[in-house]
C-alpha positions as a printed Julia matrix, in Angstrom:
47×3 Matrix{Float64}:
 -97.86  24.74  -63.82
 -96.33  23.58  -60.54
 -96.3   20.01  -61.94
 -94.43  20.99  -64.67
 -91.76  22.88  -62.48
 -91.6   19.89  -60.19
 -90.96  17.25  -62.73
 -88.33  19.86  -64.95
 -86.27  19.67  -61.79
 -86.51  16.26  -61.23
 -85.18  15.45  -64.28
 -82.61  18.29  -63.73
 -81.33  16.34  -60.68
 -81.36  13.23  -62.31
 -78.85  14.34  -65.12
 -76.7   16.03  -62.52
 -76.8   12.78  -60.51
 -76.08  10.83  -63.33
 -73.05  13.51  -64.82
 -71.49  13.15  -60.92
 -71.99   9.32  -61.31
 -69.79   9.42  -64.4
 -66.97  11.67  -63.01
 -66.96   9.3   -60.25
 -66.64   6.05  -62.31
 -63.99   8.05  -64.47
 -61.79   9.16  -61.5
 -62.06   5.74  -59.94
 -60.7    4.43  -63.15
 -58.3    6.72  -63.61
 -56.59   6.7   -60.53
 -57.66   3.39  -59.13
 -54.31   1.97  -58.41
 -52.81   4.76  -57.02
 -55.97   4.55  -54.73
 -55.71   1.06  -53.94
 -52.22   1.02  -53.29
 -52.17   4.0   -51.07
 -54.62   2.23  -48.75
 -52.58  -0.81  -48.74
 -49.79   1.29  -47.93
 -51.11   3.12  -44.79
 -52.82  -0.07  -43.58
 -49.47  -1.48  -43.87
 -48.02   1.03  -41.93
 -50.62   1.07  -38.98
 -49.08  -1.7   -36.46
């Protein structure tokens, strides 16, 4: 029974890990240049 509970929320973690992994890879895509560009801008402003 334990085994059974054990590998249910394994797989339960996986799919969460895998759902955060996709929000992540959408976001990034998204919003990449914005992201990119507001790094070159502040290490463009640090002397």
């Amino acid at each position: 029974m334990f085994q059974r509970a054990r590998g249910a929320a394994l797989t339960e973690y996986a799919l969460i890990l895998v759902f955060v992994f996709l929000i992540v890879i959408a976001v990034v895509a998204a919003y990449g240049n914005f992201i990119g560009n507001l790094f070159s801008r502040v290490t463009n402003a640090v002397p």
